[in-house]
C-alpha positions as CSV (number, residue, x, y, z in Angstrom):
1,X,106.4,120.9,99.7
2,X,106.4,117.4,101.4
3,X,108.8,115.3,100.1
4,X,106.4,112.8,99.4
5,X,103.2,113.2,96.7
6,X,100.8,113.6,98.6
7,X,97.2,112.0,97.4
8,X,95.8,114.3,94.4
9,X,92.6,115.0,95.9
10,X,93.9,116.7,99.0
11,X,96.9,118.7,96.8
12,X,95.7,122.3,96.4
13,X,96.5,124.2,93.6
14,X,98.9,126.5,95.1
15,X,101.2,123.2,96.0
16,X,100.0,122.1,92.6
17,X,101.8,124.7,90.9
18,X,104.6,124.4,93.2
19,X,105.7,121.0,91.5
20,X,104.6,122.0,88.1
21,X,107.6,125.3,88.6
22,X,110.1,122.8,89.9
23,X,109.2,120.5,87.0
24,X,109.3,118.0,90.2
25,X,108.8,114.4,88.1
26,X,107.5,112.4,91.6
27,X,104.5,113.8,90.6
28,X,104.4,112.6,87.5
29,X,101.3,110.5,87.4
30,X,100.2,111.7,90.5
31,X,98.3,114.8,88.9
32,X,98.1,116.3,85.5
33,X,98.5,120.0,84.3
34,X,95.5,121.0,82.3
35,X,96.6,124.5,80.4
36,X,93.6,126.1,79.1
37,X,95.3,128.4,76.2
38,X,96.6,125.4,74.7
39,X,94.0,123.1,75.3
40,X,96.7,120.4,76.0
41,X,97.6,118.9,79.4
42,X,100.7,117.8,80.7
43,X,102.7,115.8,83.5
44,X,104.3,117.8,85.8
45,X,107.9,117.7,84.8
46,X,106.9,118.6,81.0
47,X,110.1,120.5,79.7
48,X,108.2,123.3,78.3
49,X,107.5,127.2,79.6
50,X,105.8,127.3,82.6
51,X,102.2,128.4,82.3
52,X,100.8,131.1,84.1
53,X,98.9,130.3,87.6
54,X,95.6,131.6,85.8
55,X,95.6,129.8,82.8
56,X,96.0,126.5,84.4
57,X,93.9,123.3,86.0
58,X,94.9,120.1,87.8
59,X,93.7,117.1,87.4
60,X,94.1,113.3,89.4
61,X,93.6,111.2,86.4
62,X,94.5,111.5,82.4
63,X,90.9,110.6,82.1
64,X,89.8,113.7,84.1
65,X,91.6,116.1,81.9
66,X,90.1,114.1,78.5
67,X,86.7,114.9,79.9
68,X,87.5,118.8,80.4
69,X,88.1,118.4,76.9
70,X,92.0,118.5,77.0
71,X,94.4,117.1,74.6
72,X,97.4,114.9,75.5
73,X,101.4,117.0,75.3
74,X,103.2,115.6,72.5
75,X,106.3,116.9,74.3
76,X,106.1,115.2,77.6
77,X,103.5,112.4,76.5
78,X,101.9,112.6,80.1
79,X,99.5,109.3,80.3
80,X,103.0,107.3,79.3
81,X,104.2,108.0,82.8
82,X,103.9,105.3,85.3
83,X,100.9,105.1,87.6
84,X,100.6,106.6,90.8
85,X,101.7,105.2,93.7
86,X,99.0,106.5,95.4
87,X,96.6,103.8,94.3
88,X,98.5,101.1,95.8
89,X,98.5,102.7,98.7
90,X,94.7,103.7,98.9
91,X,92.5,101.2,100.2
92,X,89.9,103.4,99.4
93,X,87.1,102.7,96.5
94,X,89.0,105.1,94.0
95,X,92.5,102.8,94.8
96,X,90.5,99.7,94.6
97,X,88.3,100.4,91.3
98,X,91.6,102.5,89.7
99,X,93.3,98.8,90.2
100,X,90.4,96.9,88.2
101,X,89.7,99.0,86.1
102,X,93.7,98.6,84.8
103,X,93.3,95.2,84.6
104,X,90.6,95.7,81.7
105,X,87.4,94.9,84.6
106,X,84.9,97.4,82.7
107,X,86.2,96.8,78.8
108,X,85.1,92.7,80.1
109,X,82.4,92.8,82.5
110,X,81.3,96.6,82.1
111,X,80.6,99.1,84.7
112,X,77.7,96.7,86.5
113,X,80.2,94.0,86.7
114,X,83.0,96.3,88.2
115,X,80.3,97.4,90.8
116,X,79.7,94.6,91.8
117,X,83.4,93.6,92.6
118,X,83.6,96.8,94.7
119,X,79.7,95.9,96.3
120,X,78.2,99.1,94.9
121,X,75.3,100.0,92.4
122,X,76.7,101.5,89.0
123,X,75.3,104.7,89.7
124,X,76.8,105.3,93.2
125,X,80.4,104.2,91.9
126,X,80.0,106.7,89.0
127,X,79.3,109.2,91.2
128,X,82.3,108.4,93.8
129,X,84.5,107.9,91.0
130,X,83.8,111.2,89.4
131,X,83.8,113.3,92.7
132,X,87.2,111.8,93.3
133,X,88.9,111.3,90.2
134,X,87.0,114.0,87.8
135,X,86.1,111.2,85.6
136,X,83.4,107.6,85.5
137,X,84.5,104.2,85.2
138,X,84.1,104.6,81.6
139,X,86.0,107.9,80.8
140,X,88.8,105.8,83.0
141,X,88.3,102.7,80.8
142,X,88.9,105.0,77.5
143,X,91.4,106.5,78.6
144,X,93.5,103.4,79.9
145,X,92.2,101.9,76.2
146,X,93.9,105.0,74.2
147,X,97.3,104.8,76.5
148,X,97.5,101.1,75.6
149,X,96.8,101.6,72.0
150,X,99.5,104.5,71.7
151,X,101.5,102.2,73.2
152,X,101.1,99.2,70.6
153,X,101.1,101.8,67.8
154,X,104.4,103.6,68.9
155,X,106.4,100.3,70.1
156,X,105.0,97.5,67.4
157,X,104.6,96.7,64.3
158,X,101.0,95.6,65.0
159,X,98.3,96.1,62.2
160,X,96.1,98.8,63.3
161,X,93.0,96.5,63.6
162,X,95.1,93.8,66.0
163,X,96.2,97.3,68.1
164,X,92.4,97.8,68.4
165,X,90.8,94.7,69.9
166,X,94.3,94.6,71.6
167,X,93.5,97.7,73.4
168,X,90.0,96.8,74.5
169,X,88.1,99.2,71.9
170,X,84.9,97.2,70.7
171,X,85.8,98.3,66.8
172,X,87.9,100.5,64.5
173,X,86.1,103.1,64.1
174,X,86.0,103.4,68.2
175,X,89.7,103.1,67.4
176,X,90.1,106.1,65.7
177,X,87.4,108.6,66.9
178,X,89.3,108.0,70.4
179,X,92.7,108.4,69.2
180,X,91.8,111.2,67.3
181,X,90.2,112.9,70.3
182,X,92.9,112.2,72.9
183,X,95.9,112.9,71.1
184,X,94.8,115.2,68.3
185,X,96.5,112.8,65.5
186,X,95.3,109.5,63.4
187,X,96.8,106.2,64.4
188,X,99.2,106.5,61.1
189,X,100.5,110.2,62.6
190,X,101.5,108.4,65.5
191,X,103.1,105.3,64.4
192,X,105.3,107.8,61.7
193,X,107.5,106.0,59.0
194,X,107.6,102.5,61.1
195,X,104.9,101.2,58.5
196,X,102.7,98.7,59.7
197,X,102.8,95.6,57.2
198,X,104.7,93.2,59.5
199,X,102.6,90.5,61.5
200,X,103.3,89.9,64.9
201,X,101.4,86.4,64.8
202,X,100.4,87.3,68.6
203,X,104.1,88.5,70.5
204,X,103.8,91.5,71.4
205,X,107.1,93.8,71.9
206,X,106.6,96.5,74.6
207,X,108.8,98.6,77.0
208,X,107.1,99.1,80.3
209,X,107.6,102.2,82.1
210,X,108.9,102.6,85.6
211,X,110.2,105.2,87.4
212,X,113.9,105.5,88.1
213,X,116.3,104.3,90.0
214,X,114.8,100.7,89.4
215,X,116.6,97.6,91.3
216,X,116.2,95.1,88.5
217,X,119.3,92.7,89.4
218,X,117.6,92.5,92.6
219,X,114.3,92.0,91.6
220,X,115.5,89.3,89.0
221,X,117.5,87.7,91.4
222,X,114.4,87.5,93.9
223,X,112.5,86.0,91.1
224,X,115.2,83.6,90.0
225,X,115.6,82.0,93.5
226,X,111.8,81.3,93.6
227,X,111.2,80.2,90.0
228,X,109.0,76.8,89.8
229,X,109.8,74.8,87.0
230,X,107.2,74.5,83.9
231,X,106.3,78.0,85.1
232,X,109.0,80.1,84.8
233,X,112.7,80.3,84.0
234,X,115.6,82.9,84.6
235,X,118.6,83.5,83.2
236,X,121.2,86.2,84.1
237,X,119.6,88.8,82.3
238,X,115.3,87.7,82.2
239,X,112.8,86.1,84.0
240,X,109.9,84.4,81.7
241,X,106.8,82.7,83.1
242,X,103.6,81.8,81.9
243,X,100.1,83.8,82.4
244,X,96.9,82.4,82.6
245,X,94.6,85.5,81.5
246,X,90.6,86.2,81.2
247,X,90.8,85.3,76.8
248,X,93.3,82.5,77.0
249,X,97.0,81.8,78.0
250,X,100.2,83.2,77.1
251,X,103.5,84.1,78.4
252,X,105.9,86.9,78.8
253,X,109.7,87.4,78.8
254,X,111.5,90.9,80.6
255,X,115.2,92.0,80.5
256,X,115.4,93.2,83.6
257,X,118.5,95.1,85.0
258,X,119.2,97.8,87.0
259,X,118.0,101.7,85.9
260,X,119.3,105.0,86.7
261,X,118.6,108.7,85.7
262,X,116.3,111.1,86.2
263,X,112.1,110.6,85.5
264,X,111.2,107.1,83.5
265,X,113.0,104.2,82.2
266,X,111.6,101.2,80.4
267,X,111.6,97.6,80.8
268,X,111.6,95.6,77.6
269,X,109.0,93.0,77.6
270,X,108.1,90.3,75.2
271,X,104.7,88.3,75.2
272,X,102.8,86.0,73.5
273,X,99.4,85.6,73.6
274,X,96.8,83.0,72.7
275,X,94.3,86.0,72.2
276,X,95.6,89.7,71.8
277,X,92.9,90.9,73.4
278,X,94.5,90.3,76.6
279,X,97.1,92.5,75.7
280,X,95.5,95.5,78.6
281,X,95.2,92.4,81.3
282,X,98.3,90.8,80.3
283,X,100.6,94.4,80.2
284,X,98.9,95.4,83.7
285,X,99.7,92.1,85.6
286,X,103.1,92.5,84.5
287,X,103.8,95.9,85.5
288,X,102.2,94.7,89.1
289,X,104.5,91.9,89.4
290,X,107.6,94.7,88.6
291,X,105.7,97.1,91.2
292,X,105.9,99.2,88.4
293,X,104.0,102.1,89.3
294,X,106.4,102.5,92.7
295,X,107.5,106.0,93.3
296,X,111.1,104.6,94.8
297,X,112.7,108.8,95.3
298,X,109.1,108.8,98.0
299,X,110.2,105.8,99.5
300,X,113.9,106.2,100.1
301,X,112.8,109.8,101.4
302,X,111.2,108.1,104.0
303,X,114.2,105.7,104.7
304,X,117.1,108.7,104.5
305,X,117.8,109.7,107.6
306,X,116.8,106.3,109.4
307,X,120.0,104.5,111.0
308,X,119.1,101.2,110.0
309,X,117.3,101.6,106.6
310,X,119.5,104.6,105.6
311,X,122.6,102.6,104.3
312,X,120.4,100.1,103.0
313,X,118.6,102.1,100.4
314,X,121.5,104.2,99.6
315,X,123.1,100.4,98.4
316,X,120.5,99.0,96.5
317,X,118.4,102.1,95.6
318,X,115.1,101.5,93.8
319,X,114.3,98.3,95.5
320,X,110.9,97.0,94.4
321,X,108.2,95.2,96.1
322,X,107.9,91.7,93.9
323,X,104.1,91.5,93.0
324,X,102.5,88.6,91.2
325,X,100.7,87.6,88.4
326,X,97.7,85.6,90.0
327,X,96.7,86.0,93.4
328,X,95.7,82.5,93.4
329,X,99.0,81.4,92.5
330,X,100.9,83.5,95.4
331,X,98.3,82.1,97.9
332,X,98.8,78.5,97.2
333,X,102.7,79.1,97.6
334,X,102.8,80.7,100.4
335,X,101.0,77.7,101.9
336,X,103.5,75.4,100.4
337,X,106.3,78.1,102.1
338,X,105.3,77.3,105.5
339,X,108.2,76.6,108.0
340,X,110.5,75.4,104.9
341,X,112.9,76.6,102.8
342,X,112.8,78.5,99.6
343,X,114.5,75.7,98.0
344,X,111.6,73.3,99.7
345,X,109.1,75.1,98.4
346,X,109.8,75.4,94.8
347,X,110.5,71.5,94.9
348,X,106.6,71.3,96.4
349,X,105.1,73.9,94.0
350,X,107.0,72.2,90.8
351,X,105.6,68.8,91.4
352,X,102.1,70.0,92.1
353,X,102.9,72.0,88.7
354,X,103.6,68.7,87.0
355,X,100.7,66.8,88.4
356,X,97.4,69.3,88.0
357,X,99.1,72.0,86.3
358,X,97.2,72.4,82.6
359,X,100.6,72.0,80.1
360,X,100.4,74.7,77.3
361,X,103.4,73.6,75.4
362,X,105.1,70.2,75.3
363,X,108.4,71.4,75.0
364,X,110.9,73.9,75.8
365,X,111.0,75.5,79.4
366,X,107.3,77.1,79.8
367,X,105.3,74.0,80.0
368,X,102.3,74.4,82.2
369,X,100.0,76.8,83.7
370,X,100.3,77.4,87.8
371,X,97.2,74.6,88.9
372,X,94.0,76.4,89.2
373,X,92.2,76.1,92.8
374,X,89.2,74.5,91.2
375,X,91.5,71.8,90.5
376,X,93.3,71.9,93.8
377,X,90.6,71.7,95.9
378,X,89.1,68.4,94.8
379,X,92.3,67.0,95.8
380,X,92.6,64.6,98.6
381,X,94.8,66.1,101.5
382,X,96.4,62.9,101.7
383,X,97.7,62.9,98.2
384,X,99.4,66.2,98.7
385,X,103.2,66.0,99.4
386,X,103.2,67.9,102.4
387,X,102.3,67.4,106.2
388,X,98.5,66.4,106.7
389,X,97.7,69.6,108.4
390,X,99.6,71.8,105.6
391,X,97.3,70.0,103.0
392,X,94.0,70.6,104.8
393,X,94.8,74.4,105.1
394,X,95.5,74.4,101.1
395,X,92.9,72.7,100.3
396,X,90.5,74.6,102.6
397,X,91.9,77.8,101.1
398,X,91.5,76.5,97.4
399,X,87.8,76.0,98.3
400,X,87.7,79.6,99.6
401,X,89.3,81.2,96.7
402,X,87.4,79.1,93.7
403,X,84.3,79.5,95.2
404,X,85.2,83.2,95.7
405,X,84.1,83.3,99.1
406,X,87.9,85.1,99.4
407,X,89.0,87.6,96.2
408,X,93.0,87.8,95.6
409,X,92.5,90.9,93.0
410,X,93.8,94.3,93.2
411,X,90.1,95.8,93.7
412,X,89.7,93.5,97.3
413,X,89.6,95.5,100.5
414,X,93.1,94.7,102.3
415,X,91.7,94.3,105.4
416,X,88.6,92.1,105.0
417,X,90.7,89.7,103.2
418,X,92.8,89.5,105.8
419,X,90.1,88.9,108.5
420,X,89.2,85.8,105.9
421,X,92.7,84.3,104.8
422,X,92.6,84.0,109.3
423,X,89.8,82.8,109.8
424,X,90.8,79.9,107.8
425,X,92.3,76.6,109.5
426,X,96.3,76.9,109.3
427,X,96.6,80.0,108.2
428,X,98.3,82.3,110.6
429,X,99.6,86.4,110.7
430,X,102.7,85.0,108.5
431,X,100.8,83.2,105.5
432,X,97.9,86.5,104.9
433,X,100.8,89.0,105.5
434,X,103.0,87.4,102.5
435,X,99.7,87.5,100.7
436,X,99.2,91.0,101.0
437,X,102.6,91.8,100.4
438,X,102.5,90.3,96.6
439,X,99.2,89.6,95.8
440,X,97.3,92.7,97.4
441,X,100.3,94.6,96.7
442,X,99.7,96.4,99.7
443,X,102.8,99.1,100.8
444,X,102.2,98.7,103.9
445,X,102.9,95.3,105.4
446,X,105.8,93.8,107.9
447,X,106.2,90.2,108.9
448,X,107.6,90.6,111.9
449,X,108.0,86.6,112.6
450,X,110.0,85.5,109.3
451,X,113.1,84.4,110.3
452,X,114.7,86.2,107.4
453,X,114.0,89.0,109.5
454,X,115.1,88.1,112.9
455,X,118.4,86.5,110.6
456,X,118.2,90.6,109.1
457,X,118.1,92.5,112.2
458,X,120.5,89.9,113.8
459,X,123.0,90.5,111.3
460,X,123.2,94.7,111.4
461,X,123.1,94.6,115.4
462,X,119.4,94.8,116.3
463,X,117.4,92.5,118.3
464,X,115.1,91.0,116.4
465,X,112.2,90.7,119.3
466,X,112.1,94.6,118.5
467,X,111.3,94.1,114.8
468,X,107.7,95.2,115.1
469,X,108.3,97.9,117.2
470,X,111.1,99.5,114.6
471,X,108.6,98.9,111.7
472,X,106.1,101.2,113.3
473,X,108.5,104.0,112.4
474,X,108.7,102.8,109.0
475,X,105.4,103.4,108.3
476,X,103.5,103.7,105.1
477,X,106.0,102.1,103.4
478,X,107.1,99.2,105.8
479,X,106.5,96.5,102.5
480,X,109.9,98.0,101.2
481,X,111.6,98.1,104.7
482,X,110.6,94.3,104.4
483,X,112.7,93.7,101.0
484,X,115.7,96.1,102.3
485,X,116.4,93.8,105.0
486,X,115.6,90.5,103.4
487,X,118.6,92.5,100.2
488,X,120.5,92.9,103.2
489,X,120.8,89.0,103.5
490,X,121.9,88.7,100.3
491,X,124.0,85.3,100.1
492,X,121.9,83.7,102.3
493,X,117.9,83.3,101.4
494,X,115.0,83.6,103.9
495,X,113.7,80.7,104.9
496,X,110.2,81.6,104.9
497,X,109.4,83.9,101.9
């Protein structure tokens, strides 16, 4: 078998089966193992018997197997797995509607709105999405809603009606019937002895899964260099910021160190929330800021024998791709992150913050919301404390973004937004790359031009004027070659990321 999962509509069984006997847990997520004398299904790695070749189906999505009538394992608890990687990397519509629809797109706007994100009629998605992924936009909706609600039934000591709305379902009964169906047990089965009298008064306690190993002393320390004022803080342990989300505002707090061990770990995560029914949107934002659906054992497969990359993965394994929050937000800074320092930037972005940021607490070290582009594009240029030409490109792309003439959401097609963010005055290869990179959260990206690169490649022998030509070999995963050698800097920061 490969040593990377391949997509789960071009697996056959027969390599199906293959990872189900070797319990191998990259595929985890990837697929699920239907077993039709049990009526259960499973993730790959599930610790119990192997069935027999005959008795089983497999499946791309959790949703796919709840329509085939299936039952979630309360052994390996398969939809608690992380993601697959394979929807970041598919640009295709599956990847792009799989992305929305975790973000809670449908359970807001319903199948006609997430259509026409994607530019399709409701009936032609439906039909895509089931011909690729076994299951509709809103068998995938109900299924994200039940693994959300197991979640905040399991982990909390939410009320079951808060857990509801919290989890997108429109009532209790909803609630129930669906928890009931997926799991074959009532919301009080699941929760156990925990008891449920507590109120949470809107913070939410959750551990987020990822796979393992999982960089997070890296990842925080990325994070911590960056970190704007008002909007987010760091210590030596977390990283907090503030989210602005579809109900209202909130903000969200993660211990992050590093992980080892075999299959899933958790990040502990605290938020609060204005409205819990941003709970789905809220959760999914974060995991995409910790790249949390990342298969890192694929990755570093790809990297072993490589003489440059080799060494660096084997000393920082599970280095992760820092996402973002608000695609809006990442836009604007990388703007402000032109031809200056890191330092430079966050000094630009925090007084921006402080002047058209929308404050959401008075005190403590969360203030303000990231300004919205609405707000930044009736700015005048000249009031902006940058260059003249800087400010005209931000405000130019502000204009694009809030008039959503350019979508920064996980559902946009990579490479049309790229064509846009150029086609845009002072925005060059450099500024739509970054973009990509943390607000697309495309795999795939290299910035060949940053001189934390060329400082990279300097520093472990290579000549930088070669960097595109190495990246070609590091192909589909040249986004984490990117963080490997901007780690491999370590004391010194890039000056233009």
């Amino acid at each position: 078998m490969n040593t990377t999962a391949p997509h789960p509509v071009r697996m056959d069984k027969e390599s199906c089966y293959r990872a189900v006997k070797s319990r191998d847990r990259r595929f985890d997520g990837v697929f699920y193992t239907a077993v039709k004398t049990t009526g259960i299904y499973c993730r790959p790695s599930c610790p119990a018997r192997t069935p027999g070749y005959a008795n089983v189906s497999f499946h791309p999505t959790a949703a796919s197997a709840q329509a085939a009538g299936y039952r979630a394992c309360k052994r390996c608890i398969p939809d608690a797995t992380p993601g697959s990687p394979d929807w970041d990397v598919a640009a295709d519509v599956a990847g792009r509607a799989m992305r929305l629809i975790a973000d809670g797109v449908v359970d807001r706007d319903g199948v006609d709105g997430l259509a026409r994100r994607l530019g399709y009629t409701s009936r032609h998605l439906t039909r895509l999405l089931t011909q690729e992924l076994g299951a509709g936009p809103l068998a995938l909706a109900r299924a994200r809603r039940a693994q959300t609600a197991r979640i905040l039934i399991e982990t909390t000591a939410m009320p079951y009606a808060d857990v509801a709305f919290a989890a997108g379902f429109s009532s209790i009964r909803q609630f129930n019937d669906t928890i009931r169906e997926v799991y074959a047990a009532s919301p009080t089965d699941l929760r156990g002895r925990r008891g449920n009298t507590r109120s949470t008064h809107g913070t939410v306690e959750m551990r987020l899964a990822v796979r393992t190993p999982f960089a997070g002393r890296a990842l925080l320390a990325f994070f911590a260099t960056r970190a704007v004022p008002g909007i987010e803080a760091a210590d030596a342990a977390s990283y907090s910021r503030t989210l602005r989300l579809p109900h209202g505002v909130g903000t969200v707090r993660l211990e992050l160190d590093d992980l080892t061990g075999e299959g899933t770990a958790f990040v502990p995560a605290t938020f609060t929330l204005e409205d819990l029914r941003d709970t789905g949107a809220a959760v999914e934002r974060v995991r995409r800021l910790l790249d949390a659906d990342c298969d890192p054992v694929a990755v570093a497969d790809t990297f072993a024998g490589d003489a440059l990359l080799g060494p660096l993965v084997r000393a920082v394994p599970g280095l992760r791709v820092p996402g973002h929050v608000d695609g809006h937000e990442i836009a604007v800074r990388a703007v402000l992150g032109q031809q200056v320092s890191v330092a430079g930037a966050r000094t630009v972005a925090a007084r921006l913050t402080q002047q058209y940021g929308a404050t959401v607490a008075p005190d403590g070290e969360l203030t303000h919301l990231f300004p919205d582009v609405a707000t930044l594009a009736g700015v005048d240029p000249e009031d902006l404390p940058m260059p003249r030409a800087r400010g005209r490109a931000l405000i130019a792309l502000c204009a694009a973004l809030a008039d959503e003439t350019i979508a920064l959401d996980r559902g946009a097609d990579r490479d049309e937004v790229r064509t846009q963010l150029l086609a845009l005055p002072g925005i060059g290869p450099w500024t739509a790359d970054y973009i990509a990179l943390r607000a697309l959260g495309h795999p795939d990206v290299f910035l060949p031009t940053d001189i934390g690169i060329r400082d990279a490649l300097t520093g472990l022998g290579r000549d930088p004027r070669d960097a595109a030509a190495l990246a070609e070999t590091w192909r589909p995963w040249r986004s984490y070659a990117q963080m490997q050698l901007w780690q491999s800097l370590a004391a010194t920061e890039p000056e233009e990321n």
